[in-house]
N, C-alpha and C positions, 0 to 999 in steps of 0.2 A: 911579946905578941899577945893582943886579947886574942879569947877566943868566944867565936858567938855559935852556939847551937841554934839551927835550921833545922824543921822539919823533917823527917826522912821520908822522900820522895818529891822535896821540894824541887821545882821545875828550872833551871837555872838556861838561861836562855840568851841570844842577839836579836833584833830585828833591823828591819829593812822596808823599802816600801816601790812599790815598781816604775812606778815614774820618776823617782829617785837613783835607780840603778841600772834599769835594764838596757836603755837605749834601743836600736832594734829597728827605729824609728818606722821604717815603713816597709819591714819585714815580715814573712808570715801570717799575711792578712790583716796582720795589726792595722786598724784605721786612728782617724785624729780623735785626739783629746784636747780638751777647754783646754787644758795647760802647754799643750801644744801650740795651738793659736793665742793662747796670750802669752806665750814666751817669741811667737814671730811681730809680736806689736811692739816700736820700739818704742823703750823708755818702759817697758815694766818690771824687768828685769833686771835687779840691778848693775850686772855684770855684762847682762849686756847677750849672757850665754841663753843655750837650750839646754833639753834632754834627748838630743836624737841620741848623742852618742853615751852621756850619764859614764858610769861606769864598766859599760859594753856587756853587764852583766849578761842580756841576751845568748852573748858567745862564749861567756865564760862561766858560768854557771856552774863545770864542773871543778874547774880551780875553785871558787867560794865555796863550794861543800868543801872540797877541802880545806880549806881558813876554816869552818867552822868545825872542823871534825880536829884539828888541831887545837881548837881553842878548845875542844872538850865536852863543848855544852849538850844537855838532852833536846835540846828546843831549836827551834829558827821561825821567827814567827815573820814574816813576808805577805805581801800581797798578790793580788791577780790584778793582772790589767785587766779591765772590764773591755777597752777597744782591742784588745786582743782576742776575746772572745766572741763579742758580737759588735763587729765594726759597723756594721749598716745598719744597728738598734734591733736588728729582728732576727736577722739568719746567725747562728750559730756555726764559727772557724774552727771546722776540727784542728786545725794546723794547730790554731793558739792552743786550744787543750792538749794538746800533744806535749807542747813545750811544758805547762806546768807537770803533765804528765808521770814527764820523764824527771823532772826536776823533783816530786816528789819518792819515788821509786828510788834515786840517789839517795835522798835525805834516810831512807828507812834504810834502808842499806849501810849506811854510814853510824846507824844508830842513832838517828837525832830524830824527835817528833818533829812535822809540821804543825803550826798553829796558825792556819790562815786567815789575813783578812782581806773581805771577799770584797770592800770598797775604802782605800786609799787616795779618795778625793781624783781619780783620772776618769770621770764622765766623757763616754765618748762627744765630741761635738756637734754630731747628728741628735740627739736625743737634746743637746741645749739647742741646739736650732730650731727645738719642737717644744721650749718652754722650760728645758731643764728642771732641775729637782724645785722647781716653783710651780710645778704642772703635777698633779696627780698623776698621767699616766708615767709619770718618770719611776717612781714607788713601782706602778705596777708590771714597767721593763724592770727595774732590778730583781721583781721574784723570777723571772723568767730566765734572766740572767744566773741568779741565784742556782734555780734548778739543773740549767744546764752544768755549773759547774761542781758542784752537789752529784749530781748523777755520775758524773765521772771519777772525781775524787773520793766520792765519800765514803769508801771503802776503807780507807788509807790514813784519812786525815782526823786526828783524835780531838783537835781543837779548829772552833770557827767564831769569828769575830765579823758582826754584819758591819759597822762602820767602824773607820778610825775617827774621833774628835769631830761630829756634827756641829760644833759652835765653830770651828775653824771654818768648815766650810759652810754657813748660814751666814756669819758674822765678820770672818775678813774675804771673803767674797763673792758677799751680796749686798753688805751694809758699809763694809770698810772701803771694800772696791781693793784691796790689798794681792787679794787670790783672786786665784780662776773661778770662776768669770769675768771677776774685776765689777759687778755691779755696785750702785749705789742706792739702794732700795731698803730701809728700813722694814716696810710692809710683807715685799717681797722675802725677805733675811725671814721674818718668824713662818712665812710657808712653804720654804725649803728647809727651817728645822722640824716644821709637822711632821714633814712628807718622809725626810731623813727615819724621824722617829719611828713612822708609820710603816717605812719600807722596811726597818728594824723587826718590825711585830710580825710581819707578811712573812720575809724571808725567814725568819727564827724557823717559822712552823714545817717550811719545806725542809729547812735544811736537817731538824729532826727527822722530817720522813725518810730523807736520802742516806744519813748518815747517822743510824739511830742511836748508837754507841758513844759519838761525840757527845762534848761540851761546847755549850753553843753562849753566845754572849754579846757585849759593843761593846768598845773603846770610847773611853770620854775621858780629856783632858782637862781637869780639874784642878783648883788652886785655893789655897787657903789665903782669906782678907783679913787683912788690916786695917783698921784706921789711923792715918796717919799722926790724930790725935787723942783724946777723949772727949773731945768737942762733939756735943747732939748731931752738926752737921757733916761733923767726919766718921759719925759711927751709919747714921744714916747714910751718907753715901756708901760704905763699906755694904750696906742692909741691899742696896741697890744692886750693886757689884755683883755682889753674891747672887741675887736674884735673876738676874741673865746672864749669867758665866757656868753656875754652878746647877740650881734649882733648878732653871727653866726647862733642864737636860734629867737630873735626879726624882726630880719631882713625878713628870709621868709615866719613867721606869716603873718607879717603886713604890709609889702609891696613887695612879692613875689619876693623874689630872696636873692642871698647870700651876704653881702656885699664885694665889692671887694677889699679892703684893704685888709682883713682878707682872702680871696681868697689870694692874692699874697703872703702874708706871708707865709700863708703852701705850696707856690709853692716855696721860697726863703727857705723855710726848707725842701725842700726835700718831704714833704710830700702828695702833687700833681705834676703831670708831668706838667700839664700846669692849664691855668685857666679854660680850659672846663673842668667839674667835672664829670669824666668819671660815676660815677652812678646815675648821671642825666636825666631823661628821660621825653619824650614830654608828656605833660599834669601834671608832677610830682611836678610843685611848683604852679599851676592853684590849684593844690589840696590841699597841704599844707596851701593857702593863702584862703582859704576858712572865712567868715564870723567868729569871734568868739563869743561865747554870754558873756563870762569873761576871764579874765587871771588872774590864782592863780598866788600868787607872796608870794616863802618861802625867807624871809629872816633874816639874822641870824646879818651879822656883814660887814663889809667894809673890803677892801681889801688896804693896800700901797705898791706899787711897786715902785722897783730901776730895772736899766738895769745892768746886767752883764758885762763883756767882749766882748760878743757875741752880747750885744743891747738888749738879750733876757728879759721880766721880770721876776724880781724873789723879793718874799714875804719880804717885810721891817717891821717889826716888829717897833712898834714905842709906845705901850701901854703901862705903867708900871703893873709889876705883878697884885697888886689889883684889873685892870680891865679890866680882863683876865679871859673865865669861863673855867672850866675842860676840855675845848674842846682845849684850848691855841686861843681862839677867843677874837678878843676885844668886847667890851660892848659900840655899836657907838649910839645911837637911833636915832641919828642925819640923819646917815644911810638912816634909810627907809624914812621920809620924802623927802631928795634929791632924794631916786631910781624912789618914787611915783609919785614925781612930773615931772622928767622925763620922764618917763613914759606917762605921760595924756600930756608929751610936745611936743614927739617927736612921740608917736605913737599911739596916740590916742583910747586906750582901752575903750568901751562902759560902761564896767563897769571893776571889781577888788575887789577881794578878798584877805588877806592876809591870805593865806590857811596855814602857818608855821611861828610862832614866838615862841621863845623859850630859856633856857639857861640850860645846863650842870652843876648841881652842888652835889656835893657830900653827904650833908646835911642828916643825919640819924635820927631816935627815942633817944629823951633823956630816962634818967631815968624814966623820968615820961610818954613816949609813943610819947613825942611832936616832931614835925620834923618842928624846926622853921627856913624853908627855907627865909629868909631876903633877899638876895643877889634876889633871882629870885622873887621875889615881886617888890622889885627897877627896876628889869631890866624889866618886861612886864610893872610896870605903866607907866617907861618913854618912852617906846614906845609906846604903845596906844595914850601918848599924842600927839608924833608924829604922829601917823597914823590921829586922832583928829582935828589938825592940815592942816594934808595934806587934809582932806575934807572942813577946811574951804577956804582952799586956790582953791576948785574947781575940786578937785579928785574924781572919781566914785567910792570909797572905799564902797562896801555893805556890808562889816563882816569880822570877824577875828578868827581865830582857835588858839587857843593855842596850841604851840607841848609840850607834848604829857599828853595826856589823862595817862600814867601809863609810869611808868619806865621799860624800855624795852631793848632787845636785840640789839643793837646801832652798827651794821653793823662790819666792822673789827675791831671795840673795842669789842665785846664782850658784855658783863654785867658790865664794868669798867666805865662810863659813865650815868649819871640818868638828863632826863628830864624829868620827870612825874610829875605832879600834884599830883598823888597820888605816895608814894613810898612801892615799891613792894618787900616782903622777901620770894626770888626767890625758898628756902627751903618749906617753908609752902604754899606760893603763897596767905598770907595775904597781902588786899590793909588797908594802911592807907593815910589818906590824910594827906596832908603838908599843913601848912599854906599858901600857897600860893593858895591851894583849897579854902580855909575859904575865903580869899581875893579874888579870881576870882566868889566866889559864888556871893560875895559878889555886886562887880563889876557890873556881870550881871542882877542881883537881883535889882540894883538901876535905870539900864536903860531899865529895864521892867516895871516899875513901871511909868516913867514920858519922858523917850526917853532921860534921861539926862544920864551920868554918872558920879556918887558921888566916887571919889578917896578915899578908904578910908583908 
């Protein structure tokens, strides 16, 4: 068994996301979510399913403290339904703060930090009925948002994350039309990742005020490119890729402004008029560019691109079946190493968290109850040894979340998709654990112990 020395005080963690598990659906004041209404439209879903009922975490919540007080971990990083808190965009649901309330009160209790994020893509539907994150005052409901749940929590809560993955929700739905809202709007897509970014910079400063002792930060899901060849036109498309995947989100974090590559591109596509960005406004990336105290970094898998006809990139496929999870993603671990170290190269993050590692695999109860998940054991040890790695090489790497704490409702898949540690029989809404729990227990269990980590 190698062994890789961790940090001592390294954050070792599960995450979850609320539209993902809690169900609840029209409990406690909770009002609709975009995700709500586009999972009642049919054909968007793959499976055909919703989320009223998800994981019923709503009712169970104090069974999952305990799955995670079993699994051992210091952390539980989770979301707030934003329609739980302010269903009608204005008035503030004591009920809904109550629930996360109490949910956090368990967690300290049990030993395990919260690490909350405060926007997991469930925009109530009254607020997109008014223009959603394509509307300036959407940004400025989320600080208000922000505050109320800030004032409540933030006594409590040591870590806060204003978005999960802004290109998810800018780019698969508002551009892919894939997600909630399911739009088709190119134009539309770059002025809800403003606003996203913008709402980023607003909310940071309250939630300092409310919670002065936190760490405050976003989530961006980030991917290292390939070209699929050495050809001008596949490194070029890769130049592209990069530039609205990666930069268009890095860029006015970390050195306040948009890159302008990636600027010209969406002007040679059609989809700005020129390179002033008409929903840019004076003070608007002073704000965005604000201090961060981390940057979660979900990452999954690598990307290779070829250029089209058009120059445009598009996805090369280059894995053999085998290392390929249920998501049709490859299995790179290599991946995160290069993204991390980039990262600490290029734009100098204080600190980093890998808030999402994870893999899709199907793996059920045998005869005898066992879910001997293999394939996703292989795939988190060899990344950790990368992430491992990436700290010896001089990375601010503080902790890692595994996705996900339970097998859950996996956005336009439906229920057809399982990343959980533990897997979930959506009928009964029995958790069992997977081997992969036993080995992540395990995991943490050995670098609590000496600050090492014993592979086992």
């Amino acid at each position: 068994m190698a062994k890789h020395i961790f940090p001592e005080g390294f954050l070792w963690g599960t995450a979850t996301s609320s539209h993902q598990i809690e169900g609840g659906f029209s409990e406690g004041g909770r009002g609709e979510s975009i995700w709500d209404r586009l999972a009642a439209t049919p054909g968007r879903i793959a499976d055909g399913s919703d989320a009223s009922v998800a994981c019923d975490h709503y009712h169970r919540w104090r069974e999952d403290v305990g799955l995670l007080k079993w699994l051992g971990v210091g952390a539980y990083r989770f979301s707030i339904a934003w329609p739980r808190i302010v269903p009608d965009g204005r008035t503030v649901n004591d009920e809904g703060l109550d629930f996360y309330d109490a949910l956090v009160d368990a967690l300290l209790e049990a030993g395990i930090r919260p690490f909350v994020t405060l926007y997991h893509w469930d925009l109530p539907q009254i607020l997109q009925d008014r223009g959603g994150w394509g509307a300036r005052e959407t940004a400025e409901a989320f600080v208000e948002y922000t505050a109320a749940v800030t004032r409540r929590l933030g006594d409590r809560v040591p870590y806060w994350a204003t978005h999960n993955e802004p290109w998810c929700i800018a780019t698969l739905g508002h551009e892919d039309g894939e997600h909630a809202p399911g739009h088709r709007n190119p134009a539309e897509a770059l002025r809800v990742a403003h606003h996203l970014l913008l709402s980023h910079g607003w909310a940071a400063a309250v939630v300092r005020e409310n919670s002065p002792d936190a760490e405050v930060g976003i989530v961006l899901n980030l991917v290292p490119v390939w070209p699929a060849s050495q050809e001008e036109a596949d490194r070029e498309a890769a130049r592209r890729f990069d530039g609205f995947f990666n930069r268009w989100y890095l860029d006015p974090l970390f050195r306040g402004r948009y890159p302008e590559d990636a600027v010209a591109d969406r002007v040679r596509r059609g989809h700005l008029e020129g390179s002033d960005l008409p929903f840019l406004e004076r003070g608007d990336l002073e704000a965005i560019a604000a201090p961060l105290d981390f940057l979660g970094v979900n990452y999954y898998s690598r990307v290779v691109v070829k250029a089209d006809e058009a120059g445009e990139p598009v996805g090369h496929p280059v894995a053999p079946e085998e290392e390929l999870t249920d998501m049709r993603w490859e299995v790179f671990p290599q991946g995160l190493y290069d993204l991390l170290i980039r990262l600490k190269r290029e734009y100098g993050p204080t600190r980093m968290y890998i808030t999402e590692n994870g893999a899709a695999y199907a793996d059920g109860p045998d005869a005898e109850g066992r879910i001997a998940d293999v394939r996703r054991i292989e795939y988190l040890r060899a990344h950790l040894t990368m992430a491992q790695r990436a700290i010896d090489d001089g990375v601010p790497l503080r902790g890692y979340f595994a996705w996900s704490l339970l097998d859950n409702f996996e956005w336009a898949h439906g229920y057809s998709k399982r990343f959980g540690l533990y897997w979930v029989d959506y009928e009964t809404q029995q958790r069992i654990p997977k081997d992969s729990a036993f080995w992540y227990r395990d995991v943490v269990a050995a670098n609590a112990v000496d600050t090492g980590l014993q592979m086992p």
